[in-house]
C-alpha positions in Angstrom: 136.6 92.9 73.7 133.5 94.2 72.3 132.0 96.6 69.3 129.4 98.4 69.5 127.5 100.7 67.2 124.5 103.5 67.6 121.6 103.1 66.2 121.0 105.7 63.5 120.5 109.6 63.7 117.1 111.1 62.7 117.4 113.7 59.8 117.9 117.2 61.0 115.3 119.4 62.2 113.6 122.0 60.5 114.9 125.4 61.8 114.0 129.2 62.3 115.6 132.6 63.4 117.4 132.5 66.2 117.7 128.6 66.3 118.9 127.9 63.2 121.7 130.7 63.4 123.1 128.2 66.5 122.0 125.3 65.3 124.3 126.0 62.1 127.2 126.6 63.9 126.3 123.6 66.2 126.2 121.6 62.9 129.5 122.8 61.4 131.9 122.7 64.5 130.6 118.6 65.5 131.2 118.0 61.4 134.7 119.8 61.6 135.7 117.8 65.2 135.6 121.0 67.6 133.2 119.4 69.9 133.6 122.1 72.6 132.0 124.9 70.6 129.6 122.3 68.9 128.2 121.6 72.4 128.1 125.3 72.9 126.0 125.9 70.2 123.5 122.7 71.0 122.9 124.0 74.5 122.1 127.2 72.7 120.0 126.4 70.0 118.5 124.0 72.5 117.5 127.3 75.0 116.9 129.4 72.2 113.2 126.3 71.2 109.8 126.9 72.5 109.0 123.8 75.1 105.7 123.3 74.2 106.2 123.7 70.6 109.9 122.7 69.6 109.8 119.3 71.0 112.0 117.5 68.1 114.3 120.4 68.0 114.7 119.8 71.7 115.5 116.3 71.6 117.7 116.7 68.9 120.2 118.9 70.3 120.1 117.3 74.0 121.6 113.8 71.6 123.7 115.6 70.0 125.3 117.1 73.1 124.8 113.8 74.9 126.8 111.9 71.9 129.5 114.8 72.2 129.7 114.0 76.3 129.9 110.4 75.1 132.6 110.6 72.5 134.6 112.6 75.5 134.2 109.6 78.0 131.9 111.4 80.4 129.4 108.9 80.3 127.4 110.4 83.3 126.7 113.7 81.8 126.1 111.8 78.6 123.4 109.9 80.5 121.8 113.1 82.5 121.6 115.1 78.8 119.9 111.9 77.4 117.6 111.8 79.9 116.6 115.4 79.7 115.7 114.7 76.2 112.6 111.9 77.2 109.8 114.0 78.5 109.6 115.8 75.4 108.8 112.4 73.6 105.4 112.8 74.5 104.5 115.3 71.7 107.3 113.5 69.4 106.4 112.2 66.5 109.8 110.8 64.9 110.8 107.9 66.3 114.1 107.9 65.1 115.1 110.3 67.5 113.5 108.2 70.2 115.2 105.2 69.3 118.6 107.0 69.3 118.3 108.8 72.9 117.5 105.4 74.5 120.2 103.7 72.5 122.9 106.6 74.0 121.0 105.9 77.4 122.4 101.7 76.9 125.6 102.5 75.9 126.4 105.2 78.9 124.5 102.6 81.0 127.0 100.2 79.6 130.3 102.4 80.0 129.1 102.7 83.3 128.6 99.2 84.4 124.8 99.4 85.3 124.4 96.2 82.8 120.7 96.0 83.9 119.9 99.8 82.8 121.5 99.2 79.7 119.8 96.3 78.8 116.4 98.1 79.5 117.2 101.2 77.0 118.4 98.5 74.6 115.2 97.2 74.6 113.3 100.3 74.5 115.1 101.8 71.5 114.2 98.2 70.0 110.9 99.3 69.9 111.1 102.4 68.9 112.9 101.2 65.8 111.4 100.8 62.5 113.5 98.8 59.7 115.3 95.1 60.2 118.6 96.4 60.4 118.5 98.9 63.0 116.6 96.3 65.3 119.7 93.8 64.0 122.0 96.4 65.5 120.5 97.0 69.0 120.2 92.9 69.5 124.0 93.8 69.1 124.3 95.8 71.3 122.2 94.0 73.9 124.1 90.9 73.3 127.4 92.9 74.1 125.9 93.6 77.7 125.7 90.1 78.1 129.2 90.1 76.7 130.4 92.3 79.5 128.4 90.0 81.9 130.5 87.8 80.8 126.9 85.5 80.1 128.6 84.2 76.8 126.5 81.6 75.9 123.3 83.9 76.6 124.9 86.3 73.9 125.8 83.1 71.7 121.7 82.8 71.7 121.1 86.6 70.5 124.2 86.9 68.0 123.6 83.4 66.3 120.3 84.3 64.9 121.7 87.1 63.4 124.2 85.8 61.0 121.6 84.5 59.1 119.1 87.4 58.8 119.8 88.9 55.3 119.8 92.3 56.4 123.2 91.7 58.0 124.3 89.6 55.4 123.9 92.3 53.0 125.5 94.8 55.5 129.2 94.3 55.8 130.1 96.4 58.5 127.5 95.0 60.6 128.0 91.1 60.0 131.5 91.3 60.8 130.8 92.6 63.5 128.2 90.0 64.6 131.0 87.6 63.8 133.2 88.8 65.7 131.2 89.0 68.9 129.9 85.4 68.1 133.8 84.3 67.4 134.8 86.1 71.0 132.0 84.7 72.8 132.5 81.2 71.3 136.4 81.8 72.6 135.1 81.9 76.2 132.5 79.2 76.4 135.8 76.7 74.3 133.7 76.4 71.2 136.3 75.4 68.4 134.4 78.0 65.7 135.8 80.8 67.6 138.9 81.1 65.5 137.0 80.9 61.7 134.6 83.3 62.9 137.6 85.7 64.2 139.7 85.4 61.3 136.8 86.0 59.3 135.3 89.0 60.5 139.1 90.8 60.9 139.0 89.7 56.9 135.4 91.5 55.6 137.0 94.7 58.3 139.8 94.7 56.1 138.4 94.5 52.7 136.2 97.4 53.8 138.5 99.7 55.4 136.5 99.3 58.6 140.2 101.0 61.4 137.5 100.9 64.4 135.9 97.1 63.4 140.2 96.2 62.4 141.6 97.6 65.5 138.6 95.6 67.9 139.3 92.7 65.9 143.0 92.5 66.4 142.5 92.8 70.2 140.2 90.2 69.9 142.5 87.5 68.7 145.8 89.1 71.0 143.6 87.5 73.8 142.6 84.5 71.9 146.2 83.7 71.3 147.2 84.8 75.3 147.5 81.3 76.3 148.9 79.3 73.0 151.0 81.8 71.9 152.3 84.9 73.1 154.5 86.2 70.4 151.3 85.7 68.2 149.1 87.4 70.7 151.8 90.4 71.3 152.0 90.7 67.1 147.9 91.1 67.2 148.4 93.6 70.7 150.7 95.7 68.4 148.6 96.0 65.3 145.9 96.8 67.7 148.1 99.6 69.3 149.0 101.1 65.6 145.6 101.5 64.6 144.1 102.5 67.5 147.1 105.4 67.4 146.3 106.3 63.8 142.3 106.6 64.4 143.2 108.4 67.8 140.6 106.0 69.7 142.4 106.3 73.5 140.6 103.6 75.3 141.8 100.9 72.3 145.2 102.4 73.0 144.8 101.6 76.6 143.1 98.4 76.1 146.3 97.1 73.4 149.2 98.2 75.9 146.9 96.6 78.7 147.7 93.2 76.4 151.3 93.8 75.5 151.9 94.1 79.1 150.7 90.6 79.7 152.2 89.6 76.4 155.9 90.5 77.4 158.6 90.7 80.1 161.1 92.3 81.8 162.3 95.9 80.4 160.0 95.9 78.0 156.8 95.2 80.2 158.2 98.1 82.4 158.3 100.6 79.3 154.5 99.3 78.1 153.5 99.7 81.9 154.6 103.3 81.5 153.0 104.2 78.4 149.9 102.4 80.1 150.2 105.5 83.3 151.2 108.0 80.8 148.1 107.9 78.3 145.9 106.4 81.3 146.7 110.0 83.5 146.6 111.7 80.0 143.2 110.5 79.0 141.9 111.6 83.1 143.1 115.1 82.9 141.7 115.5 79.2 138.2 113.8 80.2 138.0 116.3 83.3 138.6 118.7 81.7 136.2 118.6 79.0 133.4 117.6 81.8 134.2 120.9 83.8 134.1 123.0 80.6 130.7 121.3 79.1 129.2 121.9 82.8 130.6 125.1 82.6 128.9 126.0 79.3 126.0 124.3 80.3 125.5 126.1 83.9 126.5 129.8 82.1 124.0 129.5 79.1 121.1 128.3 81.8 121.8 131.7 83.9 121.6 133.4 81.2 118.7 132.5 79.7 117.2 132.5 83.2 118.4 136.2 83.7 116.7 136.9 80.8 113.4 135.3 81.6 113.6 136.9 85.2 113.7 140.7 83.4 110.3 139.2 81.8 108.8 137.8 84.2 109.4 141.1 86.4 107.8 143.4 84.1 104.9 141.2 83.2 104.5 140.7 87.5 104.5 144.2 87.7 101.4 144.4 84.7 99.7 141.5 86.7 100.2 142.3 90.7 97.6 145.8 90.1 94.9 142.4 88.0 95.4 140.0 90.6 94.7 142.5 93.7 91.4 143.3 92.2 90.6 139.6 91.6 91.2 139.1 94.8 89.1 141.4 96.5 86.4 140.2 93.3 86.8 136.8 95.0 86.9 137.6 98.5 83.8 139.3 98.0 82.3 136.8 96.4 83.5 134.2 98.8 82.2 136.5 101.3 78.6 136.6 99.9 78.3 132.9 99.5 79.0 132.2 103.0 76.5 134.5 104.3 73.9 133.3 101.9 74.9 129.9 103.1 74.5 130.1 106.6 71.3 132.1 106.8 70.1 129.2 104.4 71.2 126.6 107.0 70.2 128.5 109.9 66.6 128.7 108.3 66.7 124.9 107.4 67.8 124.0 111.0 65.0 126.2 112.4 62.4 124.9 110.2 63.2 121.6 110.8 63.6 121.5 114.3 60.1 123.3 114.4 58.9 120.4 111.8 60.3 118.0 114.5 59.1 119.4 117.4 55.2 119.6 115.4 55.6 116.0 114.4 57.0 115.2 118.3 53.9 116.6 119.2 51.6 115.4 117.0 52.5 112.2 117.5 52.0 112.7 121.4 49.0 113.8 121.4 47.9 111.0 119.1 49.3 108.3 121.4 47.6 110.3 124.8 44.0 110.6 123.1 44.6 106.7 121.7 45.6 105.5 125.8 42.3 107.7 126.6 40.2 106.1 124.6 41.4 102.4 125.6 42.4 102.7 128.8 40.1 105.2 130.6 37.1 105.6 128.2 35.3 102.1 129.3 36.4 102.7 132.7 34.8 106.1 133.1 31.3 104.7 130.8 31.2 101.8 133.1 31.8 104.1 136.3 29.2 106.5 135.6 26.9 103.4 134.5 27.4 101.9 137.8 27.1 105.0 139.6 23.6 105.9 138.2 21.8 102.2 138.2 23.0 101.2 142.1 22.1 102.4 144.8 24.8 104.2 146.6 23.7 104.1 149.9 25.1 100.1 150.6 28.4 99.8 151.4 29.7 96.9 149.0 28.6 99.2 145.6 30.1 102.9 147.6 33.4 100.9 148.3 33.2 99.2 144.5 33.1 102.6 143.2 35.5 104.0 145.2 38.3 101.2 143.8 36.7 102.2 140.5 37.6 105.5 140.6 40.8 104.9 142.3 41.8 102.7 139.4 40.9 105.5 137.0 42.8 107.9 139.1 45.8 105.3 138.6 45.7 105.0 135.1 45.6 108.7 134.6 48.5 109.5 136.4 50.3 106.6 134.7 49.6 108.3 130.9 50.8 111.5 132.5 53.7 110.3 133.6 54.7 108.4 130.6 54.6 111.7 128.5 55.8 114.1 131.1 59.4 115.5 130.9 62.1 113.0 131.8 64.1 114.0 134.9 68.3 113.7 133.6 70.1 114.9 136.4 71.0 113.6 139.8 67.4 112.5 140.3 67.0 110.4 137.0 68.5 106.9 138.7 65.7 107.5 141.5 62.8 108.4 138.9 63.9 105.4 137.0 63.9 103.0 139.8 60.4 105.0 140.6 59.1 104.3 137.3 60.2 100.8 137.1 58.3 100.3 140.6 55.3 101.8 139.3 54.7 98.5 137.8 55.3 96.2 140.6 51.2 94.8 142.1 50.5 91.5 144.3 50.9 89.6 141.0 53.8 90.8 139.1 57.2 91.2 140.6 59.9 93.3 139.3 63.8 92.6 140.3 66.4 94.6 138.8 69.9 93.6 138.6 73.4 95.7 138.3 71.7 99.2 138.3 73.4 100.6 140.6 76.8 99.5 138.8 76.5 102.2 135.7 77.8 105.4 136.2 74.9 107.2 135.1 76.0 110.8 135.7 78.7 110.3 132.5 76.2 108.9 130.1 74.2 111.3 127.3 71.2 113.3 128.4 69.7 111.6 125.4 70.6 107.8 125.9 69.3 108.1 129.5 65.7 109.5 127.8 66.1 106.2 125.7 67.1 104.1 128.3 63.3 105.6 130.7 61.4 105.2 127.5 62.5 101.8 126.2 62.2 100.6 129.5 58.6 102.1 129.8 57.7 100.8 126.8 58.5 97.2 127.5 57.2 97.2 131.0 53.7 98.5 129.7 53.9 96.2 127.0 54.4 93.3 129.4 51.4 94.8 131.5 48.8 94.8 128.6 49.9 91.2 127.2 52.8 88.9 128.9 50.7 88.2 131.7 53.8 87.5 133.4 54.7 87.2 137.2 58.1 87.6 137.1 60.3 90.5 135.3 63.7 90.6 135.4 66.0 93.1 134.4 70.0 93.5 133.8 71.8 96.1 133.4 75.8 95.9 132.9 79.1 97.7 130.9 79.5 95.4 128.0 83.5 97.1 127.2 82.7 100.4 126.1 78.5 99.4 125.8 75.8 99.8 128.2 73.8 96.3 127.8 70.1 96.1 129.4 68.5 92.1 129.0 64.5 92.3 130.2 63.0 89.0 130.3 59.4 87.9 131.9 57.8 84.5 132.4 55.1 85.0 130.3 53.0 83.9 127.4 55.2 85.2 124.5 54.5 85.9 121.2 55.6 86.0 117.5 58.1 89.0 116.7 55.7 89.9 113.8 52.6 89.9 116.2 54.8 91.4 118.6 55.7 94.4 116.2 52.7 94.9 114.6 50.1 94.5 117.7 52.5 95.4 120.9 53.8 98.9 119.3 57.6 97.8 120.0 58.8 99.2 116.6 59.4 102.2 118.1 61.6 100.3 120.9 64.1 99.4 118.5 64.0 102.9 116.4 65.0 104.3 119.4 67.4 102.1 120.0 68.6 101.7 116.3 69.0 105.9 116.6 71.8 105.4 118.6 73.8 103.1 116.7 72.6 100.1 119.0 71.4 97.0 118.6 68.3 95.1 119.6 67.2 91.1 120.1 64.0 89.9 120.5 63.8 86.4 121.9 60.4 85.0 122.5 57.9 82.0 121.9 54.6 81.2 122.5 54.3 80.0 126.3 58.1 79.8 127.2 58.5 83.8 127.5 59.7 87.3 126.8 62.9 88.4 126.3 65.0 91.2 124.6 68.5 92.4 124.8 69.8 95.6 123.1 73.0 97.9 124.2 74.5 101.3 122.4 77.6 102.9 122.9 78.2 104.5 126.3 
């Protein structure tokens, strides 16, 4: 058996109008034991507060009518009211109220057998509380879970402490009810200093006129006495039945006939065992009865008060719908004009930058024709003409000499135009690319291509086959002006969802910095970079040329 107490009640709340005419009456029938009405009255003054404004005077009538659901055994309504009152700590300033709702919140938790719960709210009420004794009386209270736990010597830790903190010792009520938790828990673990601290809280209860602490006490030592003396622990189990009667606590009442029943036999165990049904349905019907009638209040004053709100809100819809129409159609409008303004802004930005594209594509071709002019045909054409004017003609050797001169020019020209004419992307581009490829097969350099005939090109991009014909280009002519290579070979294959190409030559090689910087292959691995690829160059002097690259297919 265990005794517990709540931590203290805040002072009462400042009131106004229609509040404090319910919050009077609230006050009056709790004070005068009519909990019914005095729960009415809570729930109404609590309806009656502004949410955002009337925080305390919130919280403060959700405990009351939390403590009134308590005091009538309906712990689980006690616990939902309680719970209610915590989001309105937020713009709380008085703690005391906190401490007291979490405090409620460990002892339904308690009564309920969720031991870890109660604990928790123990512990948060703890904090919440300001001066040594309170504190003194939630370690209590915390130490009476462990009690229920039946963790004795856990609780033995918490409750010895305690005797010695003056602010118990200076609180009768409270130490002897320390000592008597200690004396019971001692009792269970087989501690000999059960007894002294038994007799001596029952002794300080007495001497104050403490019936709840006496009656608590006396069930106490009924069990102590259970297995070394029954008529000593049925004399306790009676005293504990008479006062529990004449303070009207009902669950003492039970808890004493619950011991005289062990304590006795024959007829009169079967007498104590009815009383025990009698009061036990007794206590049911009057418990269920209260919860159906605070639900009832509770559920009757929230319809109303929402009936009431409803005729608001509909008039102040009815003000609103006629506003809100118009700033719609304000913001449609609006929303309208934006988008327009936004799309003729990107429609201009896409035009004027695929135009700046298409300049700079342009640009940049005919800056790379005019350079292949100049180094490729200029010299050939000066030396042509040179040779054409200083020999004479009329011998065969210098007529067929300029003949393969201007054949070569002829060759070379057709080569720049076909590097920057449209590339072919349909069914012919596998043909144009094998074409192009050829192009750059002579009596000294050989060209053997490997698994191109394997890719499906029809399903690859119109813009990764252009890559693939101009990276390809670009290495081949780059190979041309400076591998001196005789051998090129080139592999194409599906690499899981990648397209993989490997070139490699037998050629001189070069640094990848001379190769970047002199070759022009920096825009071989933009392109290739531009479609999320990647690109390896492997050479060195003498031993070679190779690169690898592949992109997504």
């Amino acid at each position: 058996m265990s005794c517990k107490k709540k931590a203290n009640i805040a002072p009462r709340p400042e009131t106004n109008t229609e509040y404090h005419h319910y919050f009077s009456l609230a006050e009056k029938n709790f004070e005068n034991q009519i909990y019914d009405s005095a729960y009415y009255y809570y729930n109404k003054s609590k309806l009656a507060c502004d949410a955002t404004t009337d925080n305390e005077k919130i919280i403060y009538s959700l405990l009351k009518m939390a403590i009134i659901q308590q005091m009538q055994g309906d712990y689980s309504s006690s616990e939902t009211s309680a719970t209610e009152a915590i989001p309105f700590f937020q713009k709380a300033t008085n703690f005391y109220y906190k401490c007291a709702v979490y405090n409620i919140l460990g002892i339904n938790y308690e009564n309920l057998l969720d031991y870890d719960n109660a604990i928790y709210y123990y512990n948060q009420a703890f904090v919440q509380a300001k001066d040594e004794l309170q504190k003194a009386v939630l370690k209590n209270n915390i130490a009476v879970v462990y009690m229920d736990k039946k963790e004795y010597r856990h609780a033995i830790q918490i409750l010895l402490p305690l005797t010695l903190k003056k602010e118990v010792l200076n609180n009768s009520e409270n130490y002897a009810r320390v000592l008597d938790n200690l004396g019971f828990s001692y009792f269970k673990v087989g501690n000999l200093k059960s007894l002294d601290h038994l007799n001596q809280s029952l002794t300080i209860r007495k001497k104050i006129k403490d019936d709840f602490g006496m009656t608590t006490s006396y069930l106490n030592l009924s069990e102590f006495y259970q297995t070394n003396n029954s008529n000593l622990s049925y004399n306790y189990a009676q005293l504990a039945y008479g006062k529990a009667t004449e303070i009207n606590n009902v669950d003492d009442r039970l808890k004493s006939i619950s011991l005289l029943i062990q304590s006795s036999i024959g007829n009169q165990s079967k007498k104590h065992s009815e009383d025990y049904l009698r009061i036990n349905d007794s206590i049911n019907k009057e418990r269920q009865k209260a919860k159906n009638q605070f639900a009832k209040i509770k559920y009757d004053s929230k319809k109303e008060k929402e009936e009431n709100l409803k005729l608001k809100a509909q008039k102040a819809e009815n003000a609103l719908q006629l506003e809100q129409q118009k700033n719609r159609n304000q913001l449609l409008y609006f929303a309208v004009g934006i988008i327009i303004l936004i799309s003729i802004f990107i429609s201009n930005f896409l035009v004027a930058k695929n135009k700046r594209e298409k300049i700079k594509t342009s640009y940049n071709t005919e800056i790379r024709i005019a350079k292949k002019l100049h180094d490729e045909l200029a010299n050939d054409v000066y030396h042509t003409m040179a040779f054409a004017e200083t020999q004479d003609l009329s011998k065969n050797d210098n007529k067929e000499k300029l003949l393969t001169n201007l054949d070569t020019i002829y060759s070379r020209t057709r080569n720049i135009s076909k590097e920057n004419s449209t590339i072919e992307t349909g069914p012919l581009f596998i043909s144009n690319l094998k074409d192009m490829i050829s192009g750059f097969i002579n009596s000294e350099i050989n060209i053997l291509t490997n698994g191109i005939d394997s890719i499906h090109w029809a399903a690859l991009e119109n813009n990764k086959k252009i890559t693939v014909y101009r990276v390809l280009q670009e290495l081949l002519v780059n190979m041309k002006k400076h591998s001196q290579c005789s051998l090129v070979i080139l592999t194409f294959k599906k690499n899981k969802n990648k397209l993989q190409i490997d070139y490699s030559d037998n050629g001189t090689g070069a640094a990848f910095d001379k190769l970047n910087s002199k070759n022009g292959l920096q825009n071989v691995e933009n392109r290739i970079l531009a479609l999320n690829g990647t690109i390896t160059f492997d050479t060195e002097s003498n031993k070679g040329f190779k690169v690898s690259f592949m992109f997504p297919l």
